[in-house]
C-alpha positions in Angstrom: 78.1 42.5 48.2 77.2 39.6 45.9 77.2 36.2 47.2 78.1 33.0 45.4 78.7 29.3 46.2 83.2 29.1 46.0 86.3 29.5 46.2 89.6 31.7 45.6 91.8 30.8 43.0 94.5 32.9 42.3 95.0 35.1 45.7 97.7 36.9 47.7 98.5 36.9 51.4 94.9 37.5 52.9 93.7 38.5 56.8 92.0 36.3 58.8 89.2 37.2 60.8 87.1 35.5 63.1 83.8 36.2 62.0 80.8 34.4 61.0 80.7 34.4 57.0 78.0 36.7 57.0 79.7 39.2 59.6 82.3 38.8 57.4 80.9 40.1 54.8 78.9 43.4 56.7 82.4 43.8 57.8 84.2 44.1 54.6 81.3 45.9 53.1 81.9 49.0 55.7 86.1 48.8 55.1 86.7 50.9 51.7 90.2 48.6 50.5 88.5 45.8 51.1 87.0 43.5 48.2 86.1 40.3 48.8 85.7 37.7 51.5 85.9 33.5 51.6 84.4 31.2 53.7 85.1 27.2 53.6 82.7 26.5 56.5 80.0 29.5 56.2 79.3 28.1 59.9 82.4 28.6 61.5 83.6 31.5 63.2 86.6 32.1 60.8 86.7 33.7 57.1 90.0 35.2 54.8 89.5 38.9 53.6 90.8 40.1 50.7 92.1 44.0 50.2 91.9 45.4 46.5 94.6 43.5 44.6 94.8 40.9 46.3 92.5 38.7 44.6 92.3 37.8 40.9 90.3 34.8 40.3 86.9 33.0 42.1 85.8 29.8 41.2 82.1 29.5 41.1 80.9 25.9 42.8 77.2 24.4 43.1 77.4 24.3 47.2 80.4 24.3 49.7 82.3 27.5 50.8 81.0 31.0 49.9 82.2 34.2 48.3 81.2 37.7 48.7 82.8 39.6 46.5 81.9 44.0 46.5 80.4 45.5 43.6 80.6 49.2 42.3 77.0 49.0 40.7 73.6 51.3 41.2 71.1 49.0 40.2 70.1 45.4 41.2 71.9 43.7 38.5 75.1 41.9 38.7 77.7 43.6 36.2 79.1 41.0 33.3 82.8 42.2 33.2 84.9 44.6 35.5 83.1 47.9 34.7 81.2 46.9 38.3 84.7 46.7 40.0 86.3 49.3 42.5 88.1 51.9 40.7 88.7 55.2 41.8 90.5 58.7 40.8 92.5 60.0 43.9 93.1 63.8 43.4 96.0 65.3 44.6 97.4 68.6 44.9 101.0 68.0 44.0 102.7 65.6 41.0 103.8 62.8 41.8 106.2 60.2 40.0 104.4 56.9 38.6 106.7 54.9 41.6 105.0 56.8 44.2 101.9 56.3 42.8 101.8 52.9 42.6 103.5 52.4 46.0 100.4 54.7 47.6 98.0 52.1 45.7 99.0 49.4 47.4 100.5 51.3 51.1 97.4 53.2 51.4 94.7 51.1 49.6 96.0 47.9 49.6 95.9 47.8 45.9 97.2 48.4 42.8 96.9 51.1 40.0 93.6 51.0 37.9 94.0 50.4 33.9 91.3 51.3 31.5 89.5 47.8 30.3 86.5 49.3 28.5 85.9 52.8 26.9 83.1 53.5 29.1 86.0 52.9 32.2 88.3 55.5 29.9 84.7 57.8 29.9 84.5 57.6 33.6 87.7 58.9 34.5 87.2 61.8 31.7 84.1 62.5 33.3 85.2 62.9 37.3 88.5 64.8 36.5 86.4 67.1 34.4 83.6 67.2 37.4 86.6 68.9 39.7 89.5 66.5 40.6 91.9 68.7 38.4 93.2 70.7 40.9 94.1 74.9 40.3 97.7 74.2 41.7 98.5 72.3 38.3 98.1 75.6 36.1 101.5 75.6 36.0 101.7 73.0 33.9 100.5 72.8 30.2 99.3 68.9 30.7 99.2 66.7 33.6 98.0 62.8 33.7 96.7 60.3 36.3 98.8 57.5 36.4 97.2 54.7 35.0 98.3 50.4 34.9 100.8 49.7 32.6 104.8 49.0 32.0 106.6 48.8 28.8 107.6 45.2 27.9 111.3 45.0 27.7 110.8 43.8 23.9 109.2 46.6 23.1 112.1 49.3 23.7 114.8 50.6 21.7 113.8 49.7 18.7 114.0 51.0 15.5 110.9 50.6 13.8 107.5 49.2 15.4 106.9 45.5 15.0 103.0 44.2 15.1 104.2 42.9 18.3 105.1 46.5 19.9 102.1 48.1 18.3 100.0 49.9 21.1 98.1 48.8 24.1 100.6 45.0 23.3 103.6 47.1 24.0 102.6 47.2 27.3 102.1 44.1 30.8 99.3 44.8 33.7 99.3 43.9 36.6 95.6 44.8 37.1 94.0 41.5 37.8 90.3 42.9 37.0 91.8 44.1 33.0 90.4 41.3 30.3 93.6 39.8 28.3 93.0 43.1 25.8 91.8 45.9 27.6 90.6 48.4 25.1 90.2 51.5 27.3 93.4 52.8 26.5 92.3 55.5 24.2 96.0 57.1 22.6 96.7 60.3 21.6 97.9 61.6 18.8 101.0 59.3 17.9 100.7 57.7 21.5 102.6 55.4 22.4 105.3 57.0 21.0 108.2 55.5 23.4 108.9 52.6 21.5 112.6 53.5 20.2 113.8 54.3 23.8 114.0 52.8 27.0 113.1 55.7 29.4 108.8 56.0 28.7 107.6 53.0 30.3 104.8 54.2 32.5 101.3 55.3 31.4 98.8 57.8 32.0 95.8 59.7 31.0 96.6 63.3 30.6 94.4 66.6 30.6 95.1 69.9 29.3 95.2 72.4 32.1 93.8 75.3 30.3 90.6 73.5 28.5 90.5 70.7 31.5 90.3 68.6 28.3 91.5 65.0 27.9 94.7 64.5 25.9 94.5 60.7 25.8 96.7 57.9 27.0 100.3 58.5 26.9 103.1 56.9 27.5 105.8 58.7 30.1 108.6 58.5 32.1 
């Protein structure tokens, strides 16, 4: 956990606990949704944790109420953008529609699908299906993909030809709060996104051939 004099500043509904600021934060340390806790009074028996998703924004302050906030990092250095974040691949054994998916993220994790800020975040997710999350079962299938963040803007279907404004990752709206404003992770394939003269691919996810285990980029789907 890394600790830091502030405050939340754009933030769901989060659970109260009362716990010392520093319990608090041994506490949300051991829970695996949670991300973050807040303390106004790090004296007082009472703090606000925050699951995964819930939280979007901390503002940094020179004394007053604390943050700890969990990190996904090996060494002792603080990370400089979301590559230290939480993200995880959740293997299955079954496909599942981009609906369920999403609703699992935030039933079962309290959170929200994962996009792809940085290449080396697209790299990761390569690297762990390829390490054995692909499961046999899916050898009936030619391809399948991990759902990924992502939904088609409505101004960017059914039309006729692309405009700079439907061009790519801009074709698409997050609602990953830990994605930068152009998250360049999003590695196509080959004429990907291709769903901009319909209105019926709106989701997105990474896809892998089942034969060679190799990634077919990100894709736009149903």
């Amino acid at each position: 956990m890394v600790i830091i004099f502030g405050e939340p500043q754009n933030y769901g509904t989060p659970t109260t606990q009362s716990l010392s600021f520093y319990d608090c934060s041994d506490y949300c340390y051991e829970m695996d949704g949670c991300l973050a806790v807040y303390s106004a009074n790090v004296s007082a028996l009472e703090c606000l944790m925050f699951q995964a998703g819930q939280i979007s924004t901390v503002k940094e302050l020179s004394s007053g109420g604390k943050v700890a906030m969990k990190m996904n990092n090996s060494d002792a250095t603080c990370p400089s953008n979301s590559d230290g974040n939480s993200d995880t691949v959740i293997p299955l054994t079954t496909v599942i529609t981009q609906v369920t998916a999403e609703s699992s993220c935030s039933n079962t994790y309290g959170g929200v699908l994962s996009g792809l800020d940085t290449v080396s975040e697209f790299d990761s997710v390569v690297a762990t299906v390829r390490n054995g999350t692909l499961n046999p079962s899916f050898s009936n299938y030619s391809t399948v993909g991990y759902w990924v963040n992502g939904a088609r803007k409505t101004s960017c279907m059914n039309l006729s030809t692309r405009t700079a404004a439907c061009n790519g990752t801009n074709e698409f709206v997050f609602t990953d709060p830990l994605l930068s404003s152009s998250p360049n992770g999003y590695i196509w394939g080959t004429h990907q996104p291709s769903g901009y003269n319909t209105n019926v691919s709106n989701c997105i996810h990474l896809g892998f051939n089942t034969t060679s285990g190799y990634t077919i980029g990100t894709d736009d789907y149903r």
